[in-house]
C-alpha positions in Angstrom: 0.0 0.0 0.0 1.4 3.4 -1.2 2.5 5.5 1.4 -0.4 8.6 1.1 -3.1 6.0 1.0 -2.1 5.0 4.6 -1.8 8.5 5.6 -5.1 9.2 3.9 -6.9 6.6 6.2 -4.8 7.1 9.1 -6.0 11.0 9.3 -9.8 9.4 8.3 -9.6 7.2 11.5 -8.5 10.1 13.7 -11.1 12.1 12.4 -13.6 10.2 12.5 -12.3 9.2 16.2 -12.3 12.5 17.7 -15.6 13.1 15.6 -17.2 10.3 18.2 -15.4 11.4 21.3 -16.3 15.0 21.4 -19.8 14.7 19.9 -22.0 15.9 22.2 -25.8 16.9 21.7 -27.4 20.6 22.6 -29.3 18.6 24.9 -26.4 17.4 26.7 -24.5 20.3 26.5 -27.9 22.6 28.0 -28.3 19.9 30.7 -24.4 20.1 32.0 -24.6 23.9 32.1 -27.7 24.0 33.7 -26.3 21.3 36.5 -23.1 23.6 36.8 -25.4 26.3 37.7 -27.0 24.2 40.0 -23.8 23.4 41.8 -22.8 27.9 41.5 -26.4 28.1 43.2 -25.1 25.9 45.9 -21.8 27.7 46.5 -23.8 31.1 46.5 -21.9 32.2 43.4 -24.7 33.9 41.7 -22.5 35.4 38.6 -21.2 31.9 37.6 -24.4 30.4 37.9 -26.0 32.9 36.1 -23.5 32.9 32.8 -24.2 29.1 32.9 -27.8 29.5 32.6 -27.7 32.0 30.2 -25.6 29.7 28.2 -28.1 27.1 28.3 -31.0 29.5 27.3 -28.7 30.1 23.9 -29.0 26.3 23.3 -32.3 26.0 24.1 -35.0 29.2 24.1 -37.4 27.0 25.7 -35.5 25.7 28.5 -38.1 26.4 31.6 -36.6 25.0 34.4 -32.9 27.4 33.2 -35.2 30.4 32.9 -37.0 30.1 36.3 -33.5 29.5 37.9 -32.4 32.3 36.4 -35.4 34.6 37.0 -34.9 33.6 40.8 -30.6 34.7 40.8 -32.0 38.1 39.4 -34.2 38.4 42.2 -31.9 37.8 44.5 -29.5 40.0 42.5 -32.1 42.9 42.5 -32.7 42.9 38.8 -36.6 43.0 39.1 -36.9 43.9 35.6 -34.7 40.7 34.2 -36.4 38.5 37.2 -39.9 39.3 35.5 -39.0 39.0 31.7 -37.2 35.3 32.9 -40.3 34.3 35.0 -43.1 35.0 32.7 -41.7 32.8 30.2 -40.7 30.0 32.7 -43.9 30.3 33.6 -45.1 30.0 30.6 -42.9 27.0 29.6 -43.3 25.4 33.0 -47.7 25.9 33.9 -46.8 23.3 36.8 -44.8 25.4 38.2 -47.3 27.2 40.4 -43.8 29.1 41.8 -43.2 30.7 38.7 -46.7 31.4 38.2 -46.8 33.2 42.2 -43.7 34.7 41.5 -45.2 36.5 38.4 -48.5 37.8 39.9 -46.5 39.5 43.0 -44.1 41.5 40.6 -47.4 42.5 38.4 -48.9 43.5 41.9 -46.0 45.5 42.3 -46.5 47.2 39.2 -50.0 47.8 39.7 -50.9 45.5 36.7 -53.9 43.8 38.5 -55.7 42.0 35.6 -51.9 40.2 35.1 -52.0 39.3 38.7 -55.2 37.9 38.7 -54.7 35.5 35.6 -51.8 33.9 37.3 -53.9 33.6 40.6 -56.6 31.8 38.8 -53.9 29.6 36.6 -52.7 28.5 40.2 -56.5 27.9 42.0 -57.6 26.0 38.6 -54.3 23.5 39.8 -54.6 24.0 43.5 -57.3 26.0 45.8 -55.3 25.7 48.7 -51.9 26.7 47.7 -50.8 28.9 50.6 -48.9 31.8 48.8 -51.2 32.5 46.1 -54.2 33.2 48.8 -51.3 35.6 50.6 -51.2 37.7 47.6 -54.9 37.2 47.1 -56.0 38.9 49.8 -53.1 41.9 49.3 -54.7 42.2 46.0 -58.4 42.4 46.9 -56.9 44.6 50.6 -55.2 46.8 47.7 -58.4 47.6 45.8 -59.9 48.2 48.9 -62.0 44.6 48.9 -61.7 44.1 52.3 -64.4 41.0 52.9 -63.1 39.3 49.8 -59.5 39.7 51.3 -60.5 38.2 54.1 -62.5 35.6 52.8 -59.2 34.1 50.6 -57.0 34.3 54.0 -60.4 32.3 55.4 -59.7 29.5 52.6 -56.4 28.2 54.3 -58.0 26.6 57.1 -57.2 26.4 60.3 -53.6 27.2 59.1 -54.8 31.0 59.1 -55.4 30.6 63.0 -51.3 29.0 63.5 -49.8 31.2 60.7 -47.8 34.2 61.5 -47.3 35.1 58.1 -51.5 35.0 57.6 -52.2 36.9 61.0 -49.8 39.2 59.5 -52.0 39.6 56.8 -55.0 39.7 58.4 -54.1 42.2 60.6 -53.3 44.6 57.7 -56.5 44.2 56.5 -58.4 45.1 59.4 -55.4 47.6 59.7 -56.9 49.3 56.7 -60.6 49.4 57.5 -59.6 51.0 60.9 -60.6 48.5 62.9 -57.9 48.3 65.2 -58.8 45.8 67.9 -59.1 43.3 65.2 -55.6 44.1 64.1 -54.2 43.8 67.4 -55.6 40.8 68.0 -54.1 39.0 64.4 -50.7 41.2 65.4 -50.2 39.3 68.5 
C-alpha cells in the first residue's frame, strides 16, 4: 500500500475518532450547564451560575426549568426587571410550576398590573385552591383595591392554618389595619 493511502486513512480514523469522542448533543450540552449552575447556586456564586444559565438559554430558548432559575438569581441579585421577563416565560414554559406562576403575579402586583395578577392567581387555584402563597397575595390584592371581605374571605380559605400562621395573621391584621378597625388588628398582630 502506497505511502499517502495510509496517511489518507490514518487521518480518516483520527477524524472520524475524535468526531465520536467529542460529539455531544445541545441537549447534553444545555443539561451540563444548567447542572453547573445548579452546583454555583449551591456555593452562593450567583455570577457563575448565572452565565451558565444564560448559556443554556442560547442552546435551548425554551428551557423552563434554566429560565425560572435564572429569573430567581436576578431576584436575589435585585434585577426585578430581568427576574420578570425570565419568569413569565418559565412560567409560561413550565404551567406546573405554580412558583413561577406566584412569582409572576407579585411582581405585576408590584407594578399595579392587577388584571396580570389575577390571571396567574386563577392559573394556580384551577391546579390548587389551597396553595398557601397564592391566597397571601390574594387577599393583598383584593386589601389593595380596597375589597376588604373578599381579602379576608381568601386568607379564610387556608383553614385552620390561618389561626397558626404568622405570616397569615400578618396579613390579616393589615386588612383590618386598613378598615380602621384596630382591635381586630391587634388581636391577628399578636
Amino acid at each position: 500500500m502506497n505511502t499517502s493511502k495510509r496517511i489518507g486513512r490514518i487521518l480518516l480514523m483520527v477524524f472520524f475518532a475524535s468526531l465520536f469522542t467529542s460529539c455531544s448533543s445541545p441537549e447534553q450540552d444545555k443539561q451540563a450547564l444548567y447542572s453547573s449552575a445548579l452546583q454555583y447556586i449551591e456555593k452562593s456564586d450567583r455570577e457563575s451560575a448565572i452565565l451558565e444559565l444564560r448559556s443554556a438559554i442560547q442552546i435551548d430558548e425554551k428551557f423552563g426549568e434554566a429560565r425560572y432559575q435564572l429569573g430567581l438569581l436576578y431576584l436575589q441579585v435585585g434585577d426585578t426587571n430581568k427576574a420578570y421577563e425570565e419568569l413569565i416565560r418559565a412560567a409560561d414554559l413550565l404551567p406546573d410550576n405554580l412558583d413561577a406562576h406566584v412569582k409572576v403575579a407579585f411582581l405585576n402586583l408590584l407594578v399595579g398590573k392587577k388584571e396580570e395578577c389575577r390571571k396567574h392567581l386563577d392559573h394556580i387555584f384551577a391546579r390548587d385552591p389551597k396553595y398557601i402563597e397564592a391566597i397571601v397575595l390574594l387577599a393583598n390584592l383584593e386589601s389593595s383595591e380596597g375589597n376588604f371581605d373578599k381579602a379576608l374571605k381568601a386568607l379564610e380559605e387556608t383553614g385552620e392554618e390561618l389561626n397558626t400562621s404568622d405570616e397569615l395573621q400578618i396579613v390579616k391584621g393589615r386588612i383590618h389595619a386598613d378598615q380602621k378597625r384596630w382591635d381586630e388588628a391587634e388581636v391577628a398582630f399578636k
